[in-house]
KOLLUM-350570 format. One record per residue: residue number from 0; x, y, z of N, C-alpha, C in turn. Coordinates in steps of 0.02 Angstrom, whole numbers, plus 50000, padded with zeros to 5 digits. Atoms other than C-alpha are relative to their C-alpha. Layout:
REM KOLLUM-350570
ATOM     n    n_c1    n_c2    n_c3   ca_c1   ca_c2   ca_c3    c_c1    c_c2    c_c3
ATOM   NUM       X       Y       Z       X       Y       Z       X       Y       Z
...
REM end
This chain:
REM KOLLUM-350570
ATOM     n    n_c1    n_c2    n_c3   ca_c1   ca_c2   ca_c3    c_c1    c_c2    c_c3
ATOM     0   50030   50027   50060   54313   54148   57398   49993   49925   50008
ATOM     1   50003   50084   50017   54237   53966   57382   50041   49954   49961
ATOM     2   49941   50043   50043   54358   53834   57325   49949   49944   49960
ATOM     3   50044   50058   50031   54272   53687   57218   50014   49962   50057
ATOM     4   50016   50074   49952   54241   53526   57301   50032   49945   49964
ATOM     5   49959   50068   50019   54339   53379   57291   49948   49947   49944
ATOM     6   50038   50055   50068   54201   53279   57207   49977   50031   49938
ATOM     7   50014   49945   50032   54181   53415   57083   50044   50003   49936
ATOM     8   49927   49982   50020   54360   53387   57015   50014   49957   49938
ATOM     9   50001   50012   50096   54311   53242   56858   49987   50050   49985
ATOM    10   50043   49934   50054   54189   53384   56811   50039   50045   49979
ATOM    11   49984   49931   49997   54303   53510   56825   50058   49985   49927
ATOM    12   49953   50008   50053   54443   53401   56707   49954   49978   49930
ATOM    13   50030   49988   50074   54306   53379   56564   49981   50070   49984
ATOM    14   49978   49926   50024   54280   53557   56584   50053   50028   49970
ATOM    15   49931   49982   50022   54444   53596   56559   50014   49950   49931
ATOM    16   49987   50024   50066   54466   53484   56406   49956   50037   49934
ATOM    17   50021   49979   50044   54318   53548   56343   50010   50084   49972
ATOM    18   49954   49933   50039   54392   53733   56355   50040   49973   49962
ATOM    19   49923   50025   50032   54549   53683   56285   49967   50008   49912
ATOM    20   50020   50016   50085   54457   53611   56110   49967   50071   49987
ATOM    21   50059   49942   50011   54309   53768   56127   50070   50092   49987
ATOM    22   49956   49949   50010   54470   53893   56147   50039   49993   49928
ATOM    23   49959   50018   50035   54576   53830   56008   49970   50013   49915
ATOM    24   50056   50001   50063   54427   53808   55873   49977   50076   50006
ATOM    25   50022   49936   50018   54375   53987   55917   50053   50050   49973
ATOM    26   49959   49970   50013   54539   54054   55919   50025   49976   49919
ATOM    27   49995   50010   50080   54574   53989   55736   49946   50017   49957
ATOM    28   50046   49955   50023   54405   54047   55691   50007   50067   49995
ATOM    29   49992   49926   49972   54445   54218   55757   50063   50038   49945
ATOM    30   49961   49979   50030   54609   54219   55660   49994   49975   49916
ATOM    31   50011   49998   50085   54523   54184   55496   49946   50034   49976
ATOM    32   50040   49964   50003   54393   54300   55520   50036   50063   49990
ATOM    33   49964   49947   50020   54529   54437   55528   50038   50005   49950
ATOM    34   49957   50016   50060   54615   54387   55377   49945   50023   49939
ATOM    35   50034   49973   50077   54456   54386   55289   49971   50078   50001
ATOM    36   50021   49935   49991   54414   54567   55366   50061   50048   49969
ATOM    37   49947   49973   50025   54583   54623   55315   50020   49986   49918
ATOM    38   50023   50009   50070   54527   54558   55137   49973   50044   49980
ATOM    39   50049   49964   50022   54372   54643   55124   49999   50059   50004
ATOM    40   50003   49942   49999   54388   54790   55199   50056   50050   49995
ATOM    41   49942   49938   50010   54557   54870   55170   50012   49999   49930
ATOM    42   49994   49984   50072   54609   54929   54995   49995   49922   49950
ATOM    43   49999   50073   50023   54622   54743   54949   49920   49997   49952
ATOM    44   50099   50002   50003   54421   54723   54955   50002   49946   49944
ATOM    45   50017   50080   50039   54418   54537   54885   49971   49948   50062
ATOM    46   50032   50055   49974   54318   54396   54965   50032   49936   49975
ATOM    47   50001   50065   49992   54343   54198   54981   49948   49990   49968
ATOM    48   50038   50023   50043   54255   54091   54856   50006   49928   49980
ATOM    49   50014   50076   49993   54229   53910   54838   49950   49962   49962
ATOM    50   50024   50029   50040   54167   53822   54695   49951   50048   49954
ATOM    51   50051   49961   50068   54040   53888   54545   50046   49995   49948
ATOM    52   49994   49992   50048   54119   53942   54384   50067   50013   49998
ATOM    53   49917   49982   50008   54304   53987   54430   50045   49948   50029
ATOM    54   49937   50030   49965   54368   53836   54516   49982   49976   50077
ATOM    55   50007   50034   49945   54385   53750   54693   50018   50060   50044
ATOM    56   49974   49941   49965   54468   53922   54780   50003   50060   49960
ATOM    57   49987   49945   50034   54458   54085   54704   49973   50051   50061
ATOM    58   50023   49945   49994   54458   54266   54753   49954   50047   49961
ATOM    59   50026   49969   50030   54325   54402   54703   49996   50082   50029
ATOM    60   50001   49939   49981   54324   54580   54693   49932   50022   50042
ATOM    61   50059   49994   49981   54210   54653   54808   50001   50102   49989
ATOM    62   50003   49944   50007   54162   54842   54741   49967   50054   50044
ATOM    63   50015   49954   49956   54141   54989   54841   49972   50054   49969
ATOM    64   50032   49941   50015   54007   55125   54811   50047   50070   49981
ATOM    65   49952   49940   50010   54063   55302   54761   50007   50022   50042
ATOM    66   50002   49983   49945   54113   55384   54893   50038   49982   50069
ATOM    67   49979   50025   49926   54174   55262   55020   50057   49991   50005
ATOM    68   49928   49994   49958   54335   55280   55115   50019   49935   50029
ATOM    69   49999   50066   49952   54417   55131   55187   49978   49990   50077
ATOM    70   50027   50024   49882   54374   55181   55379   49916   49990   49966
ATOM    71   50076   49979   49993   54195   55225   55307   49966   49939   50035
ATOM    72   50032   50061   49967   54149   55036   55360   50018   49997   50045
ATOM    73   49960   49999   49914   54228   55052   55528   49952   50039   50043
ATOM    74   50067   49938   49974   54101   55199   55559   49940   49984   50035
ATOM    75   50085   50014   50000   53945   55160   55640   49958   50048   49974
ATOM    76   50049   49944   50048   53815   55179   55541   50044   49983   49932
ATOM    77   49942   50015   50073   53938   55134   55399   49987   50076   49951
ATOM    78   50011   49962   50039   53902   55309   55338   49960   49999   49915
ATOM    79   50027   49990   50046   53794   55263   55209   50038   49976   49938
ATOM    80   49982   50031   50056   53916   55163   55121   49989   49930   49991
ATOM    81   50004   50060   50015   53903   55007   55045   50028   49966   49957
ATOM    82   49936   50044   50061   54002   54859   54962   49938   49938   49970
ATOM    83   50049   50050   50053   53940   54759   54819   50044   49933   49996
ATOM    84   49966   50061   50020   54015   54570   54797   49985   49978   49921
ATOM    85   49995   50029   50076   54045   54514   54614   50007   49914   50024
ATOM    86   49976   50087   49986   54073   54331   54663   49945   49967   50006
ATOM    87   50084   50040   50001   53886   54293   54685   49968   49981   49915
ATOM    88   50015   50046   50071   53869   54288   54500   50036   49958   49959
ATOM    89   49962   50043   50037   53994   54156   54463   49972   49951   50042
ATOM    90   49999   50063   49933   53920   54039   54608   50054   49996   50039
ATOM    91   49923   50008   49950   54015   53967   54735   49949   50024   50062
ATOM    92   50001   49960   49901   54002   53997   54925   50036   50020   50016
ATOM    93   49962   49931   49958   54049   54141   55003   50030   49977   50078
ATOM    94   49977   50027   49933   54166   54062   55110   50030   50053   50052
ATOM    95   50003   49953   49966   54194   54253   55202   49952   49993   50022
ATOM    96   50052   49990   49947   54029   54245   55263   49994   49950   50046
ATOM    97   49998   50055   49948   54039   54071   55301   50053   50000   50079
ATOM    98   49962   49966   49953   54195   54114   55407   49968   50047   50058
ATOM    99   50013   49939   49970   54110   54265   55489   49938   49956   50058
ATOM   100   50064   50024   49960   53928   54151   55542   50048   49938   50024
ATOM   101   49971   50010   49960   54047   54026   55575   50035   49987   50083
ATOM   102   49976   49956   49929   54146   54117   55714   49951   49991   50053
ATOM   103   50041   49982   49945   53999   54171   55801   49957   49934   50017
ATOM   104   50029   50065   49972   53917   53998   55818   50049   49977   50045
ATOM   105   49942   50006   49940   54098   53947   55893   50022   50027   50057
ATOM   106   49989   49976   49953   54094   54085   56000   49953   50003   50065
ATOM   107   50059   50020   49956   53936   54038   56096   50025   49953   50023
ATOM   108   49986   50058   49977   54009   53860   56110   50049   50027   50051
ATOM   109   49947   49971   49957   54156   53952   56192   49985   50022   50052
ATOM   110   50020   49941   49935   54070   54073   56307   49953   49935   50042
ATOM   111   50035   50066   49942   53964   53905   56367   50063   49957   50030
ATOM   112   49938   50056   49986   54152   53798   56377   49997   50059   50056
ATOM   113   49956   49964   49928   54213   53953   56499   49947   50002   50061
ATOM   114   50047   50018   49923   54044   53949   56602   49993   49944   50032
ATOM   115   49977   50054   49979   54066   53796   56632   50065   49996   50057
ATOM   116   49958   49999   49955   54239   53814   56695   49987   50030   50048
ATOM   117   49995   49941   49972   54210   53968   56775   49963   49956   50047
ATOM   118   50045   49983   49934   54066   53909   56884   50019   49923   50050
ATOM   119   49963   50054   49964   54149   53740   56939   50064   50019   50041
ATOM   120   49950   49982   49955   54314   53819   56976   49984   50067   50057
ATOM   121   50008   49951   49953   54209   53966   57075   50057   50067   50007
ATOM   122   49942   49954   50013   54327   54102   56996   49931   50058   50015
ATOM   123   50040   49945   49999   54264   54289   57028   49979   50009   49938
ATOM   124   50013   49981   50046   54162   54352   56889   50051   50047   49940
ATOM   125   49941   49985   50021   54313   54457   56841   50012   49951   49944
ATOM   126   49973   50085   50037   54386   54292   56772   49956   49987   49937
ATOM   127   50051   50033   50049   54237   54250   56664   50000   50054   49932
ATOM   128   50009   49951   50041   54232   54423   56564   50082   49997   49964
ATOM   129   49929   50009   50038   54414   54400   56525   50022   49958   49974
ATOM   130   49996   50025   50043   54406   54241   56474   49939   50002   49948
ATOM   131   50021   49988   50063   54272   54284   56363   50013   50041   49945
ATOM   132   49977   49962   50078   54368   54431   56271   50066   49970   49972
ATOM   133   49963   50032   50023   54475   54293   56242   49988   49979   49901
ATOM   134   50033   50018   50087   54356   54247   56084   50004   50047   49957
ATOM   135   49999   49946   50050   54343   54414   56026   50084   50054   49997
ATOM   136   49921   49964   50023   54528   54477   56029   50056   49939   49978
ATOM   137   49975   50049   50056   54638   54387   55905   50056   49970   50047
ATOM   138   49949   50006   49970   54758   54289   55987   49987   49978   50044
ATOM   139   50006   50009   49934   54705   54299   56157   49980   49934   50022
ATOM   140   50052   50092   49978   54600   54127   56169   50081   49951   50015
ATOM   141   49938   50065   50003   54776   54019   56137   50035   50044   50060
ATOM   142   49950   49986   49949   54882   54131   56272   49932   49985   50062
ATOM   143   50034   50029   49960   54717   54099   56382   50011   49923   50031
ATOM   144   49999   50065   50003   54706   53929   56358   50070   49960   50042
ATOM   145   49931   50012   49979   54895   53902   56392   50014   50001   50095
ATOM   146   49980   49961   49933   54901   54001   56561   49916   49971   50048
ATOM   147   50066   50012   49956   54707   53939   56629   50014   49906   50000
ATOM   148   49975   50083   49976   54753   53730   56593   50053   50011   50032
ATOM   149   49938   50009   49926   54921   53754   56696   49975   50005   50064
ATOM   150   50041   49996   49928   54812   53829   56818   49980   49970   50025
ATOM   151   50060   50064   49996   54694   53715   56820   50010   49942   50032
ATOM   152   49982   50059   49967   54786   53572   56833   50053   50006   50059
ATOM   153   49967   49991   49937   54907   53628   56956   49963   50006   50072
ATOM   154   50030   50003   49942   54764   53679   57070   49979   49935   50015
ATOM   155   50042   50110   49981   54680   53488   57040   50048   49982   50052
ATOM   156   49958   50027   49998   54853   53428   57069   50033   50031   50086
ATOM   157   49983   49956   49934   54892   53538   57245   49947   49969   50042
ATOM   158   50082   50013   49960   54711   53486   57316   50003   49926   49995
ATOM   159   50012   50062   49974   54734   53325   57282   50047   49936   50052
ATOM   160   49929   50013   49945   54912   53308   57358   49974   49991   50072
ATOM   161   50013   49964   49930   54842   53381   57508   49941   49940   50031
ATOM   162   50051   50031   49990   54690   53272   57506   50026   49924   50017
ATOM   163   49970   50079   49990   54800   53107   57496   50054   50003   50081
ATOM   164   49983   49981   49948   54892   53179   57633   49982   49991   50061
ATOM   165   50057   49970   49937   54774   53215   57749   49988   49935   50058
ATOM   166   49982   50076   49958   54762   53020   57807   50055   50001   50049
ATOM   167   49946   50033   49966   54921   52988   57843   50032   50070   50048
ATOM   168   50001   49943   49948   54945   53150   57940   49954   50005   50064
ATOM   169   50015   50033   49948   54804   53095   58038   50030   49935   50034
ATOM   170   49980   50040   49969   54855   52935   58081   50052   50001   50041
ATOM   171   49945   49977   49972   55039   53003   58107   49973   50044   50080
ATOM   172   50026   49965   49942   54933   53107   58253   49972   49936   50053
ATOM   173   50020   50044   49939   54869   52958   58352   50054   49956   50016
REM end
């Protein structure tokens, strides 16, 4: 496998910073997207709400057709059920949706931070798919993050040992 290149190795530490921030912001995205899914869709079924007629933070019921089961939204195809939000007629922003469009804007920025890394540090493709279900499994981005900067900089930090080395190991030869 191709190693990066020594002159390669700023690029590679603004890459790596810029994972770091792109992991961190998704992964707190990610874990407020499941909070508000674990709002909406389990027996709870209330939404995030943000200004209009009730206040600076409020919750709103969000009503479920006749019929629908809590997996039913899990279903593809949602079986033909559907949820109504009450919170649109008090005003306010639907800070669940915002959360949700959110996310997925952050998670583009993310999946560009890891191509980035990825194609500087010349990791197998492997690598790249796993840190991308970093964004979409809760959690995962911050134990990523943790375990790929150690890496990271330990490899800089090995390569460049070696590289400062390398002189005086010649010279030591003549």
């Amino acid at each position: 496998m191709p190693e990066p290149k020594a002159a390669s190795f700023p690029k590679i530490r603004g890459a790596l910073k810029f994972y770091q921030i792109a992991s961190i912001v998704t992964g707190v995205m990610l874990l407020l997207l499941l909070a508000e899914m674990i709002l909406k869709y389990t027996p709870i079924h209330l939404e995030l709400f943000a200004g209009g007629d009730r206040g600076l933070l409020w919750f709103a019921p969000v009503i479920m057709q006749d019929g629908c089961q809590w997996y039913s939204l899990f279903v593809p195809g949602g079986m033909g059920c559907e949820d109504i939000s009450t919170g649109e007629t008090a005003g306010g922003i639907n800070l669940s949706l915002l959360i949700l469009v959110a996310h997925g804007w952050f998670y583009v920025v993310y999946l560009f931070a890891i191509f980035r890394l990825w194609s500087l540090m010349r990791w197998p493709f492997a690598r790249f798919i796993m840190l991308a279900l970093g964004g979409v499994i809760p959690a995962l981005s911050f134990i990523m993050e943790v375990r790929v900067s150690r890496e990271v900089k330990a490899y800089l930090a090995s390569r460049e040992a070696a590289t400062a080395a390398e002189p005086q190991t010649q010279e030591a030869a003549r």
